[in-house]
C-alpha positions as CSV (number, residue, x, y, z in Angstrom):
1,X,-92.4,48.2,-28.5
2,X,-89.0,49.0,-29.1
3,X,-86.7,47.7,-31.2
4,X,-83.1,48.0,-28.7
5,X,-83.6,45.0,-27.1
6,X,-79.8,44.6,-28.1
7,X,-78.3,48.2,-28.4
8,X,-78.4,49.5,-24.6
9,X,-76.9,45.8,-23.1
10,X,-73.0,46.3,-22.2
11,X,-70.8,43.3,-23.1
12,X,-67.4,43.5,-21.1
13,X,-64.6,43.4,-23.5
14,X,-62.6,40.3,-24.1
15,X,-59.2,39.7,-22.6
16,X,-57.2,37.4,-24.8
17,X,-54.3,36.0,-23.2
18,X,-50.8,37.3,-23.5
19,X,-47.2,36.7,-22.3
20,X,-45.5,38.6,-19.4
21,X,-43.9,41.2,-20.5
22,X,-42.0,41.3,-16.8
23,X,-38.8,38.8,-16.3
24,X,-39.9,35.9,-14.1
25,X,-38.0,36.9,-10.5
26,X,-35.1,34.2,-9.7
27,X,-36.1,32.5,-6.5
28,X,-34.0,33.1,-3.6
29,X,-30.9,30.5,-3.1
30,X,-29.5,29.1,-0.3
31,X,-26.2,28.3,0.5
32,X,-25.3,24.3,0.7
33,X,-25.0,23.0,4.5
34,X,-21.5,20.9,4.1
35,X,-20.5,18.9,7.2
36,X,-17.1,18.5,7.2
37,X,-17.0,15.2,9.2
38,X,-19.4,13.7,6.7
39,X,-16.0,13.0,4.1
40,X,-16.2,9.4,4.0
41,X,-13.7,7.2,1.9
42,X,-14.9,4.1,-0.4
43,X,-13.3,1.8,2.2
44,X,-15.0,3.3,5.1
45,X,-18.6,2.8,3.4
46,X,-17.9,-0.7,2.1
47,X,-17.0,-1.5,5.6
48,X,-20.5,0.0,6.8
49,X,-21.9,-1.8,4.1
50,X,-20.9,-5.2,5.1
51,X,-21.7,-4.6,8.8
52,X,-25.4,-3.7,8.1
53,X,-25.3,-6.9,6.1
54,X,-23.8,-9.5,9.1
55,X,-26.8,-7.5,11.3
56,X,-28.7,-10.3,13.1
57,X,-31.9,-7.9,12.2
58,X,-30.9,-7.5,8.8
59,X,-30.1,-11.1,8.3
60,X,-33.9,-12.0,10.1
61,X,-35.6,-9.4,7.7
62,X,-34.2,-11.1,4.4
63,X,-34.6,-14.7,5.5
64,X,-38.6,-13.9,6.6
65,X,-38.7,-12.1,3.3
66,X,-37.3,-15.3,1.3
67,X,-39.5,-17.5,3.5
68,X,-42.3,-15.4,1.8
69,X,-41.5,-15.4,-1.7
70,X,-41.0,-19.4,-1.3
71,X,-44.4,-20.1,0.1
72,X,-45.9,-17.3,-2.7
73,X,-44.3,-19.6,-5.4
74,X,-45.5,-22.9,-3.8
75,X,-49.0,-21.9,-3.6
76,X,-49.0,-20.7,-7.5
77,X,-46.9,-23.8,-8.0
78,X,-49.9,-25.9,-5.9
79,X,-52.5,-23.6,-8.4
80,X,-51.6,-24.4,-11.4
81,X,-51.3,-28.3,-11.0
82,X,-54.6,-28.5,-9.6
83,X,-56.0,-26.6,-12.4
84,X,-54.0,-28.7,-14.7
85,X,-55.5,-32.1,-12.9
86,X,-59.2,-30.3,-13.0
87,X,-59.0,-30.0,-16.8
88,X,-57.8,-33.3,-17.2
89,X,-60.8,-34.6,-15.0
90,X,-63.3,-32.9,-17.2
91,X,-62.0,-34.1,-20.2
92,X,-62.5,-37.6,-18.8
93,X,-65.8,-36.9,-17.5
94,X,-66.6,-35.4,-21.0
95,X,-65.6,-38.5,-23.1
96,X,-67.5,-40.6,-21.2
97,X,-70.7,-38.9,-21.3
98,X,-70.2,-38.9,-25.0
99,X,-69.8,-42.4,-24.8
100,X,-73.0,-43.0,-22.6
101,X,-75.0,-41.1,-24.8
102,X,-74.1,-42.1,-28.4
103,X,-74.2,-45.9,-27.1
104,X,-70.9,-46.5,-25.6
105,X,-69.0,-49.6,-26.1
106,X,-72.1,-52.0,-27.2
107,X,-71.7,-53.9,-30.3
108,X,-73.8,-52.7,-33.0
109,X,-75.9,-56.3,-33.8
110,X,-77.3,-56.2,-30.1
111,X,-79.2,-52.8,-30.6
């Protein structure tokens, strides 16, 4: 029995890690596509503005979107009061059991 168990194995050499020494290559550019009828003035756009806001579609899509956030706060509204009366309803329903079981209103001489 031999003792190189150890000696004739061949471990591959470690690689640590290093920076590039080569200059990262610039990617390629391209030149800017410029429209020349696409020069609009501040006038121009506020008038676009305004007509996408007096669309009928426009004017439907915000009005079925405030319809929405009304009936969202209503029901949250209609949640919280009806938790508010629940609590209140135990608390009843809690003082009178303690009165029920400790004797309620009964006069002390008749027990």
């Amino acid at each position: 029995m031999g003792s190189d168990f150890g000696k004739s194995v061949k471990r591959p050499r470690l690689e640590y890690l290093q920076l590039s020494l080569q200059k990262p290559k610039p990617l390629p550019t391209f030149e800017p596509l410029i429209e020349d009828d696409f020069s609009l003035n501040d006038q121009e756009r506020k008038l676009k503005k305004r007509e996408k806001m007096n669309d009928p579609k426009e004017i439907k899509r915000k009005t079925k979107a405030a319809e929405k956030d009304a009936v969202r706060e209503l029901k949250k509204d209609t949640a919280a009061i009806m938790n508010e009366k629940r609590n209140q309803a135990f608390q009843k329903s809690s003082i009178s059991r303690k009165k029920i079981f400790s004797g309620g209103n009964m006069p002390k001489d008749e027990v």
